[in-house]
N, C-alpha and C positions, 0 to 999 in steps of 0.2 A: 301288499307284499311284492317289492321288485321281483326279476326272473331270478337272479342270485341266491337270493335267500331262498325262494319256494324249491329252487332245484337241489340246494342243500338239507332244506330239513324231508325232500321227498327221499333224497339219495340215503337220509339216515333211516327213512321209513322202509328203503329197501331193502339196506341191509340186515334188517331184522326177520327178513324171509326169503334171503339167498344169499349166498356167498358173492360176492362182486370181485372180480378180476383189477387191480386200481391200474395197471397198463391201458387196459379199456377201457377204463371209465376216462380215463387222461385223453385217450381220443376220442370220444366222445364228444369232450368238453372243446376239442379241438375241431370236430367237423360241426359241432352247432354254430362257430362263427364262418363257418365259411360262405355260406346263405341262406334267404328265406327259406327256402325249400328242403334246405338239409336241416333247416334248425326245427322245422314245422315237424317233420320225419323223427326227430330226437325228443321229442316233446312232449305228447300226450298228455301227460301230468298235467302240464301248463294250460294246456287245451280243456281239459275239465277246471282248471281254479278258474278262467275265465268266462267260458259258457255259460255261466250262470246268470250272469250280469249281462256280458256282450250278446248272448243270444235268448235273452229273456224273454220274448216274444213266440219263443218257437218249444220253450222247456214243457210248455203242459201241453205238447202232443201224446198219442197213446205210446206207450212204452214196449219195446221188444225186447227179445234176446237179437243186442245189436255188437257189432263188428268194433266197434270204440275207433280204434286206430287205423279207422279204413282212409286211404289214398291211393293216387294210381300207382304205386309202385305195389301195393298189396295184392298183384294179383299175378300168379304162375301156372302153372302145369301139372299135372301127374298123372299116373295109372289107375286107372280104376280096376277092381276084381277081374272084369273080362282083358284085363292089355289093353283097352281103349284112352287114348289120349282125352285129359279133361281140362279144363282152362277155369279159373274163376279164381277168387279169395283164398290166399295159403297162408294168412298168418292169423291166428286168433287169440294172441296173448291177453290183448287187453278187453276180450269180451266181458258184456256185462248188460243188466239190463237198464238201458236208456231211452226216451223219444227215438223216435224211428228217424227226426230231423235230424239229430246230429250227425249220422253216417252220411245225409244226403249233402249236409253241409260241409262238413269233414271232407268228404269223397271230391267238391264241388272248388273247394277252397285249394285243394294240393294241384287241382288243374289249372288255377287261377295262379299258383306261385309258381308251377313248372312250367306256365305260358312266359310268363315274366320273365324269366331264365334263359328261354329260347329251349326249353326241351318239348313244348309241344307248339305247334303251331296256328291251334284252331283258337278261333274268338272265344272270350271266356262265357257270353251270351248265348251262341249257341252253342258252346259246352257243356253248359249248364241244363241248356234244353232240350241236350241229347241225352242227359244224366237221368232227367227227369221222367223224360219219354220211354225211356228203356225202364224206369222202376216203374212206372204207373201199368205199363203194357204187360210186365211180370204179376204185379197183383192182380189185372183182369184176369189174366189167362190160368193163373194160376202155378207161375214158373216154371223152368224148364231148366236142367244143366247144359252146358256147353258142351257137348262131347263133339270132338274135333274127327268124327270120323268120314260120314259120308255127307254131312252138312258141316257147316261154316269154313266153305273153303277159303276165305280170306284169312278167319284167323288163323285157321292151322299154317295157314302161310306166315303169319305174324311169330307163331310161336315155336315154329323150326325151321326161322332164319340162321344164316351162318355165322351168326355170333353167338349162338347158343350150340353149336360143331364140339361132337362129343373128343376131339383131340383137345381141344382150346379146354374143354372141361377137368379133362381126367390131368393136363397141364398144371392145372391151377391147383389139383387136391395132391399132385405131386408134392408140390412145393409148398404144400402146409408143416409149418415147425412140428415138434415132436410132439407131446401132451406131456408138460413135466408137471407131477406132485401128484397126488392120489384120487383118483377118480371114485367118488361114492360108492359102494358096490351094488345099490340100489340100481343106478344108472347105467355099470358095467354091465347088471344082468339084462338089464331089459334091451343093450342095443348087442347083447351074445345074443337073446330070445329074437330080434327081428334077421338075424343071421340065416341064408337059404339053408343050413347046414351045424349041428351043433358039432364044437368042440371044433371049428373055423380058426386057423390063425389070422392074425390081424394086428397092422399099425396102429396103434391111439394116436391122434396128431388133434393139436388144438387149430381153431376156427374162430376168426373174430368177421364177422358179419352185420349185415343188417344196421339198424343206427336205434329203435325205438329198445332191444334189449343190447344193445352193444353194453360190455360191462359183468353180463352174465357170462357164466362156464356156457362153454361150446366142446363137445368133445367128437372128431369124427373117429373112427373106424374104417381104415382100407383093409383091406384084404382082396386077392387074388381068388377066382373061383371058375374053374373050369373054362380057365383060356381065356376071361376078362378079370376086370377089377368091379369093385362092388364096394361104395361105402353106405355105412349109417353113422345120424348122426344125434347127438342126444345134447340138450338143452336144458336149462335148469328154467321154471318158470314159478314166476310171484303173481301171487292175486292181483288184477286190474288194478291199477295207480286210479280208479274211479273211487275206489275204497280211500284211497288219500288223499283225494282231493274231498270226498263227502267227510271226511274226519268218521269213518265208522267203527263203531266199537264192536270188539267183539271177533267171533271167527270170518276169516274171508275167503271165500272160496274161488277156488279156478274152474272158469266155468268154457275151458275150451274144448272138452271133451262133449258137452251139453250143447253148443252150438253147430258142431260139426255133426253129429248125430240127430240134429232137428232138424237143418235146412233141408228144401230142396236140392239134393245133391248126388253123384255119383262119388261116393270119397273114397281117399285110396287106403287102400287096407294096410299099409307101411305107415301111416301117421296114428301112435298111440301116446296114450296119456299115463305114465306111471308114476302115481304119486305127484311128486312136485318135478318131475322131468317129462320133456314131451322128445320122443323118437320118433325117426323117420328115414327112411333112405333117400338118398341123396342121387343124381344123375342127369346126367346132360339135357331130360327134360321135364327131371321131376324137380322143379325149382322155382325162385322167382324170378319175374321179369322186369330187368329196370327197364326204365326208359332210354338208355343209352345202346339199349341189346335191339332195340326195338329196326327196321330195316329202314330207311330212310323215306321211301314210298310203304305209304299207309294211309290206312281210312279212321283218322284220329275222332273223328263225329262218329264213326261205327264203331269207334271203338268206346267210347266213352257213355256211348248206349248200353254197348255189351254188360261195360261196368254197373251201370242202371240195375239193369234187371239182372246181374247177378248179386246185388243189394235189397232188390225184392226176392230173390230164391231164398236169400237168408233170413230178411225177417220176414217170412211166411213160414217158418219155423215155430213161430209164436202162435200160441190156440188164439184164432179169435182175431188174429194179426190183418189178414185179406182184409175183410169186414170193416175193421173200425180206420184202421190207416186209410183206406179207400176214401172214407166218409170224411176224415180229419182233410185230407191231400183236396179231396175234393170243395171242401169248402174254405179252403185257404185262401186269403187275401192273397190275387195277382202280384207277385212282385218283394213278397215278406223273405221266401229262402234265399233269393238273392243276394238281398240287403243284410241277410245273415250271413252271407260269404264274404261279403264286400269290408262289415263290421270285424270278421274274424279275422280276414288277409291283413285288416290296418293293424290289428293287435298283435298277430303273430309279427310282423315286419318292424313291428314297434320294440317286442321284445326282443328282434334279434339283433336290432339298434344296440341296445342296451346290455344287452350280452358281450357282444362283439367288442363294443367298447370298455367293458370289464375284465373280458380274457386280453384284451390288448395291456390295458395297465398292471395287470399280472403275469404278463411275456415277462423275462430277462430281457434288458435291451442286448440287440446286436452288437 
């Protein structure tokens, strides 16, 4: 099955458990040809119909509760219950349970396309083995969260550079459009319920984000609150696209509330699960970090460690997880998750060949 077609009978598979926005879904279809990197990012889907085949080698590893759509861009900021700054993984849509390989691959491969790009600069060799080194050091030790307070002072430096400058922020949510047409009231109550204050006025303004759910309702929430502004913001989410690429029948469930609640983790008490919406407040450093926000000086090998062993705090979530991934990781042929990176970066670059060249002959000419 071309990319064309699997992305069209996924996108009918979606809207059978979400409302989809067709303005975003049109850019969507607009930022997957713009490059490997953004098509990789848009994808998922495509990334489980092929793994099967492309990474056959690596599929009867032991199975976690894994991250699915993990790459360097999945990884931001927030508050934890004490006000302490935490850093790690903030997107969990498409959890689900998988070989613990594919995150390591998955994770290994978006630094292999963002090298490519010029958004990072480290070799993809030892990016790989700084990926690695950081999740196997996370399993021995038995993980640890990032808390950005009196330890890792580089990151914290990473993570409140001045592209992430709470004017530059509260700018941007300025100029978000209105929110026209009816917001569930499932949705409306749970992002009045994370409100500091009930019975809060507040702007609804829409949010089009992100690129792997671009397409879904994005609803924020500003409101003004004792001399600053405050938004929440409320997301509609569908069962893991793992359910559509396995063809499974039957109930599918969201398993992001179950993932964030197992890891290793300091989580922030602002990010909840209602029903088929996921809430959260939003703010200058409760968010994610692209790689463009990143400071120009940085320790991209320490960082790409970091990511390691914040992919072991996750799946050491899993009963049983340390133990048997430890045994599998350790008896691994030298040299096999590579060539799983290397196998996925040609297939991803391959379909966005073919993508690119299909949204071009369905442009209007100029």
């Amino acid at each position: 099955m071309n990319i064309v077609k699997a992305t069209r009978r996924f996108e009918k598979w979606l809207a059978q458990h979400v409302t989809l926005v067709p303005a975003d879904l049109r850019f969507k279809h607009q930022r997957m040809a713009e490059s490997p990197f953004a098509f990789f990012r848009s994808t998922f889907y495509r990334w489980m119909q092929l793994w099967p085949e492309v990474g056959e080698k690596l599929t009867d590893a032991p199975s976690v509760l894994a991250v699915g759509d993990l790459h360097v861009e999945n990884f931001g900021t927030w508050r934890d219950i004490e006000g302490r700054l935490v850093w790690g993984v903030n997107d969990f849509d498409e959890a689900a349970v998988l070989p613990y390989t594919l995150d390591l691959v998955r994770l290994a491969t978006s630094a292999m396309l963002a090298a490519e790009e010029g958004h990072l600069s480290a070799n993809i060799k030892d990016g790989f083995a700084a990926i690695l080194d950081g999740y196997h050091e996370a399993l021995v030790e038995g993980g640890r969260p990032f808390v950005l307070e009196e330890e890792h002072e580089w990151l914290r430096e990473v993570a409140l550079n001045e592209l992430r400058d709470p004017v530059r922020f509260w700018q941007k949510m300025d100029g978000l459009p209105k929110f026209d047409g009816r917001l569930p009231s499932k949705a409306r109550g749970a992002l009045e319920q994370l409100m500091p204050e009930p019975d809060l006025s507040y702007k609804l303004c829409r949010r089009v984000a992100g690129l792997g759910s671009l397409g879904h309702v994005r609803a924020v929430a500003l409101a003004l609150w004792h001399g600053g502004r405050i938004a929440r913001e409320a997301k509609s989410l569908a069962p893991s696209s793992v359910y559509w690429a396995k063809k499974h029948k039957g109930p599918a469930k969201i398993l992001y509330p179950n993932i964030i609640d197992a890891a290793v983790r300091c989580p922030d008490p602002f990010v909840k699960v209602r029903g088929v919406w996921l809430v959260r407040r939003l703010s200058p450093h409760c968010s994610r970090i692209e790689l463009t926000m990143l400071p120009k000086e940085r320790e991209e090998l320490r960082l790409l460690n970091a990511m390691g062993w914040e992919a072991g705090n996750i799946h050491l979530g899993t009963a049983g997880a340390r133990k048997s991934v430890r045994k599998h990781l350790d008896g691994m042929k030298p040299g096999l998750l590579m060539t799983g990176v290397r196998k996925m970066a040609k297939a991803v670059t391959n379909d966005w060949k073919a993508w690119k060249a299909s949204n071009a002959a369905r442009s209007p000419a100029r």
